[in-house]
C-alpha positions as CSV (number, residue, x, y, z in Angstrom):
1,X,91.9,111.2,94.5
2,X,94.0,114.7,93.9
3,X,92.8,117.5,92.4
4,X,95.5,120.1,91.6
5,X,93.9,123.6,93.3
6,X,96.1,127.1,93.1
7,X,96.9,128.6,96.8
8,X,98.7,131.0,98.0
9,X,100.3,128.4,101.2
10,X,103.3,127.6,99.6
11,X,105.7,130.9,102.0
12,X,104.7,129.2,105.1
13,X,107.6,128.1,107.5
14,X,108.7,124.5,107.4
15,X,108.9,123.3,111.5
16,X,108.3,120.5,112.8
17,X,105.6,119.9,115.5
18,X,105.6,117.4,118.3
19,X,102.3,114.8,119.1
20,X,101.4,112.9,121.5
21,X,102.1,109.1,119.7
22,X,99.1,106.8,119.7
23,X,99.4,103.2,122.1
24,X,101.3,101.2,119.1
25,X,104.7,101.3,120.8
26,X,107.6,102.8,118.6
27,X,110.0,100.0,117.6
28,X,112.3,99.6,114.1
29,X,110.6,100.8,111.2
30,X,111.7,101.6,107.5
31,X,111.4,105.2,106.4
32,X,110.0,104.1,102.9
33,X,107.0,101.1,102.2
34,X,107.0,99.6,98.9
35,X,103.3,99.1,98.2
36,X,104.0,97.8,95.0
37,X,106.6,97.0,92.0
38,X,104.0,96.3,89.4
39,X,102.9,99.1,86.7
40,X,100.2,100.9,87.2
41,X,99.1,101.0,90.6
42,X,98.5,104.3,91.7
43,X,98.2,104.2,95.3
44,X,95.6,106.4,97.1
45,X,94.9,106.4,100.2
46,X,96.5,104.9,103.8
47,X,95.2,103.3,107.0
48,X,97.2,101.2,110.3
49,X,95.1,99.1,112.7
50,X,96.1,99.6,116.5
51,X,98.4,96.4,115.9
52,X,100.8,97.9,113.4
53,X,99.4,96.6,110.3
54,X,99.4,98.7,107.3
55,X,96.6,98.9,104.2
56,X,96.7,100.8,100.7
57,X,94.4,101.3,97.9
58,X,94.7,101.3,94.5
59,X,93.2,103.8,92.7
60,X,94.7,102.6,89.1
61,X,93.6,98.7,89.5
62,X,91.0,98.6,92.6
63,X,93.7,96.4,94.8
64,X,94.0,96.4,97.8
65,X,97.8,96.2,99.8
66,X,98.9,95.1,103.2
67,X,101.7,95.1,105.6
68,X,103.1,96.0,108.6
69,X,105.0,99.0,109.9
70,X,108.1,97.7,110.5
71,X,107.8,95.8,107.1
72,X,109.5,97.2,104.2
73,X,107.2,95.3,101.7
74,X,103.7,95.3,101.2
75,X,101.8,92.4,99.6
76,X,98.2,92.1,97.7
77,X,95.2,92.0,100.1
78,X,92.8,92.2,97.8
79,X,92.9,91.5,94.1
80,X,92.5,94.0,91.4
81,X,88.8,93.8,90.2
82,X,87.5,91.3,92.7
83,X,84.0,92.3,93.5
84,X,83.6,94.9,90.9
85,X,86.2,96.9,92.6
86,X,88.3,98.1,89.6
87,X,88.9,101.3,91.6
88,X,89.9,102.2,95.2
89,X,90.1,105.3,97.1
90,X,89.0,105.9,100.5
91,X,90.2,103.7,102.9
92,X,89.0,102.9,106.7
93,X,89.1,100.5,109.4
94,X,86.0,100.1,111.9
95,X,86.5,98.5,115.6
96,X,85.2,94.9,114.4
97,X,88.2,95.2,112.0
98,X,86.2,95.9,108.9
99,X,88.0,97.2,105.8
100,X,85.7,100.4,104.4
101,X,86.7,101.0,100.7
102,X,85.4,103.7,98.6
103,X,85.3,102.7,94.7
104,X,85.6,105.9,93.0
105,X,83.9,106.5,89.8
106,X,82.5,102.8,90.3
107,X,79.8,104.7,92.4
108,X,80.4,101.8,95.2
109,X,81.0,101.6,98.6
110,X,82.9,97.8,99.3
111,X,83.1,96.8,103.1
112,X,85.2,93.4,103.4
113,X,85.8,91.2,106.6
114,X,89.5,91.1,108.2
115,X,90.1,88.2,106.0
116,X,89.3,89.7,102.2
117,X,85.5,88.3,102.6
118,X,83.6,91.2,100.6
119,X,80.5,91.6,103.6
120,X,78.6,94.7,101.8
121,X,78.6,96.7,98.4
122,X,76.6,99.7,98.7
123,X,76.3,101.7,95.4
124,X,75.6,105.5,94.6
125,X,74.4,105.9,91.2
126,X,76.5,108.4,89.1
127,X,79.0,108.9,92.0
128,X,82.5,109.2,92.3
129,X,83.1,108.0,95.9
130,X,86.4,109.1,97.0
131,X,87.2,109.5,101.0
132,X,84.9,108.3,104.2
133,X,85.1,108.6,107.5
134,X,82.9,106.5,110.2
135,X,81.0,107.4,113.0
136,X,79.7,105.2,115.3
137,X,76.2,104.4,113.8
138,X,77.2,105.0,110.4
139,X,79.9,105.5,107.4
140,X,80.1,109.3,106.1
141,X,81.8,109.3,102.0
142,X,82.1,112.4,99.9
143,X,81.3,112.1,96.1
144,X,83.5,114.0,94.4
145,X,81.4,113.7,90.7
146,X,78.2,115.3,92.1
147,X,79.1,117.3,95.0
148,X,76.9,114.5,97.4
149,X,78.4,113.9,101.1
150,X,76.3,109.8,101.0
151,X,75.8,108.3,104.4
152,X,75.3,104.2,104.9
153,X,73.8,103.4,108.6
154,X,76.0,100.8,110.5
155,X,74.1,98.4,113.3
156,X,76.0,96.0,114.5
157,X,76.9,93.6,111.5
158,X,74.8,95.5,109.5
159,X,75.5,98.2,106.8
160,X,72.6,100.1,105.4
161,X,72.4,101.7,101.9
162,X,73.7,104.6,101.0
163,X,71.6,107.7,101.5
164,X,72.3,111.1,100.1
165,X,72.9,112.8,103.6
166,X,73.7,116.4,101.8
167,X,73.5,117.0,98.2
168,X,75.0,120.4,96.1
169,X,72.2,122.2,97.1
170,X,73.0,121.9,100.7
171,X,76.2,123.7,100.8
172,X,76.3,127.4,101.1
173,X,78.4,127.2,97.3
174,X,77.8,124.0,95.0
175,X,81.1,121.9,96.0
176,X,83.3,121.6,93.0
177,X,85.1,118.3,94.3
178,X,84.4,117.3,97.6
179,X,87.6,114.8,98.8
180,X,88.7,114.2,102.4
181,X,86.8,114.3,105.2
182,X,87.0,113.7,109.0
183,X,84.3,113.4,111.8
184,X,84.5,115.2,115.3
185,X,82.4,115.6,118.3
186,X,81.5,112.3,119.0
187,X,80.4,112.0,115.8
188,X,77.9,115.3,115.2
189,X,80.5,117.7,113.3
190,X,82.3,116.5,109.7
191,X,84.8,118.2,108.1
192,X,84.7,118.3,104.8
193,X,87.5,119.5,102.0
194,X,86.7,121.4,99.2
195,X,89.3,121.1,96.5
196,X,87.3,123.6,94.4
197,X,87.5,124.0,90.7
198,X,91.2,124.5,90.4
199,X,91.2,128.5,90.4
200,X,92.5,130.2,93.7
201,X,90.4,131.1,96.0
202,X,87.6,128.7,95.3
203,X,89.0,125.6,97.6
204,X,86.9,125.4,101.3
205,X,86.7,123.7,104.7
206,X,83.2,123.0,105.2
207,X,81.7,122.0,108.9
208,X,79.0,119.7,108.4
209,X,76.3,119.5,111.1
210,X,75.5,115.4,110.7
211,X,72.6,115.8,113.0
212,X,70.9,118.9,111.3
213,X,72.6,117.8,107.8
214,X,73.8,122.0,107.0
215,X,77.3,122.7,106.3
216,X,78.9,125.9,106.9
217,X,82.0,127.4,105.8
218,X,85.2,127.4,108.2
219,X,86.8,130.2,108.3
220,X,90.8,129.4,107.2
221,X,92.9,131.6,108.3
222,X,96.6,132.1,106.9
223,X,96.7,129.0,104.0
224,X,94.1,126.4,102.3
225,X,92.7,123.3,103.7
226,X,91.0,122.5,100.4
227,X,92.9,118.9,101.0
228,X,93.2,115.9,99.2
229,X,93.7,113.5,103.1
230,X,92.7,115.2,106.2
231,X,93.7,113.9,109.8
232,X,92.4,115.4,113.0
233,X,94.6,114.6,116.5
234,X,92.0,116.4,119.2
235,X,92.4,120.3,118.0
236,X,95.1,120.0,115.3
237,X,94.1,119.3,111.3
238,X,96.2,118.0,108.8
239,X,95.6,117.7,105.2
240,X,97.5,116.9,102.1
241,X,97.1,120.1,100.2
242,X,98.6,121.4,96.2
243,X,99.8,124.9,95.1
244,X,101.7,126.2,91.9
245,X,105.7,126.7,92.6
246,X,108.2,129.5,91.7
247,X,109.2,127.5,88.9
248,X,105.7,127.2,87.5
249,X,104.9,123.6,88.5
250,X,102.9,122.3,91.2
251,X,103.9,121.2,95.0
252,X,102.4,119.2,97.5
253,X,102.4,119.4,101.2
254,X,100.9,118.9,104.4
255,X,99.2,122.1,106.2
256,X,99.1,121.6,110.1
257,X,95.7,123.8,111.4
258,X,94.8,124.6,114.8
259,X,90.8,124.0,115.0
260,X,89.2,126.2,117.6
261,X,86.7,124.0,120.1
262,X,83.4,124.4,118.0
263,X,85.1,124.0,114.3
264,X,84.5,127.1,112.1
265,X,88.1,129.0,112.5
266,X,91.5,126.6,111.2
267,X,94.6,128.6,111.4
268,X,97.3,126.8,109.7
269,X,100.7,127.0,111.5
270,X,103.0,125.2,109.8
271,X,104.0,122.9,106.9
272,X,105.7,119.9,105.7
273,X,108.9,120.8,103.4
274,X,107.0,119.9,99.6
275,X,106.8,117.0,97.8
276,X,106.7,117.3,93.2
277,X,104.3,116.3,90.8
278,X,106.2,112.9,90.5
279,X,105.4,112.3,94.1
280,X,101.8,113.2,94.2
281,X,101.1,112.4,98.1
282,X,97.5,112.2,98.6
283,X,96.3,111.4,101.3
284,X,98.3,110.4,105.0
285,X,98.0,108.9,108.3
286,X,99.5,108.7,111.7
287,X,102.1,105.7,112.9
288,X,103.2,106.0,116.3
289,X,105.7,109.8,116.5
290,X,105.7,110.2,112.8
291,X,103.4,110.8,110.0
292,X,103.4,109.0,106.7
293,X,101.8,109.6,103.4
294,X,101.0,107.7,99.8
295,X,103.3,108.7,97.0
296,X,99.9,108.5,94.3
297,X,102.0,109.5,90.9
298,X,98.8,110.4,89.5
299,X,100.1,113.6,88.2
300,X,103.1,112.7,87.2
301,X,104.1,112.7,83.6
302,X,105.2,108.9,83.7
303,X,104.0,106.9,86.2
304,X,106.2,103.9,87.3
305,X,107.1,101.6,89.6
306,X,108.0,100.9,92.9
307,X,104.7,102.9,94.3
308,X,105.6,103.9,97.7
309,X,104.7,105.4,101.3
310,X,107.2,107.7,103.2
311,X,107.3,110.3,105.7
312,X,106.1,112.7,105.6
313,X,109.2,115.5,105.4
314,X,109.5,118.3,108.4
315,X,106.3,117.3,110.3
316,X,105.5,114.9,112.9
């Protein structure tokens, strides 16, 4: 879920950076996914399973799409307001193949089986659960409405309830809309985006401690990782980040940061040539050399059909 936040990111140079690709092995793919052709959608976030297949929330209907990476066409996983979920954000996949889905402001976390079976809803009362990331002994979700990181333990088959892990209080400053998040150091060290409350200056990086539940504030140096999606590839963070234009609108774009070994400095290096408020990316995620991300439309001024994924422009 996107938050538009003021930064001052937007004179960075456009490059392109070279990473390692993962063990899916590159064959013919399409440079554009059609999640969907109906109204409404509103696709948020992104996640591929080591065997190329391809899944996409719906924040606007609580669907749930899937395909494959060298499908053009993605089809309807998961209906629209099955199980309560009339929302859908965050989006994960565990090793047993388990699809995570955060429900926004339906305060509910959904975790379904490989084939649609809904296996767990965990609930967070007054919560707007928006990205998660999974460790492994538990599920990590930020809550954008109340500034809550919530953590569910995982054994085996088994998913707990959600606890409040760190609360407002916890963080140096009150969060003002916690969104993506991404955990490090064999699962000890979260980091955790800020988005702020839309005035300059006020978006953060935090470095949660998951062990001694304390966040502190990483130092960003030369741009904003106050991001909507965040990816981390060993010592290099990405995240879908917002800024006003020359022309007085907003752009989005994807800030690469170089992370030093213990996680409280993130220089950013380089970013993606932008995307407009028609686009909207949110959130994105790596497939093989290339990085793609979810064209949202949530700000746009008419949202419309066909909802799509690209790539993600001058950046790999």
């Amino acid at each position: 879920m996107k938050k538009l936040i003021a930064s001052a990111t937007a004179g960075l140079a456009v490059l392109t950076v070279a990473v390692p690709a993962p063990a899916l092995a590159v064959g013919p793919r399409p440079d554009t996914y059609v999640v969907s052709r109906a109204s409404g959608v509103l696709p948020e976030r992104i996640a591929v399973s080591r065997d190329g297949t391809l899944y996409v929330t719906s924040l606007g209907t609580g669907a749930v799409y899937r395909g494959h990476v060298r499908d053009r066409e993605l089809r309807q996983f998961l209906p629209p307001g099955a199980d309560g979920r009339t929302r859908a954000a965050g989006l994960h996949l565990d090793g047993r193949g388990r699809i995570f889905v955060a429900g926004w402001d339906t305060g509910a976390l959904f975790v379904h089986a490989p084939d649609g079976e809904l296996l767990a809803r965990r609930t967070a009362p007054g919560g707007a659960l928006n990205d998660l990331a999974l460790t492994a002994d538990a599920v990590y979700v930020t809550d954008s409405a109340t500034g809550t990181l919530w953590r569910a333990a995982l054994d085996g088959p088994e998913v707990g309830n959600l606890v409040r892990w760190l609360t407002a209080a916890d963080f140096p400053v009150a969060p003002g809309f916690l969104n993506g998040i991404v955990v490090t150091d064999g699962g000890r060290i979260a980091l955790v985006a800020d988005q702020g409350d839309g005035q300059p200056g006020t978006e953060r990086l935090w470095r949660v401690d998951l062990v001694g539940r304390t966040a502190t504030a990483v130092e960003v140096i030369d741009g904003q990782l106050g991001a909507d999606g965040l990816l981390l590839e060993g010592d290099r963070l990405y995240g879908v980040v917002n800024f006003p234009n020359r022309a007085g609108g907003w752009d989005f774009a994807v800030n690469l940061a170089i992370v030093d070994a213990d996680r409280r400095t993130a220089r950013v290096v380089r970013q993606s040539r932008p995307a407009g408020l028609a686009q909207s990316p949110t959130t994105l995620v790596r497939d093989a050399g290339r990085l793609l991300w979810v064209n949202s439309q949530l700000n746009a001024p008419a949202p419309a059909p066909p909802f799509t994924v690209t790539q993600v422009p001058g950046l790999r």
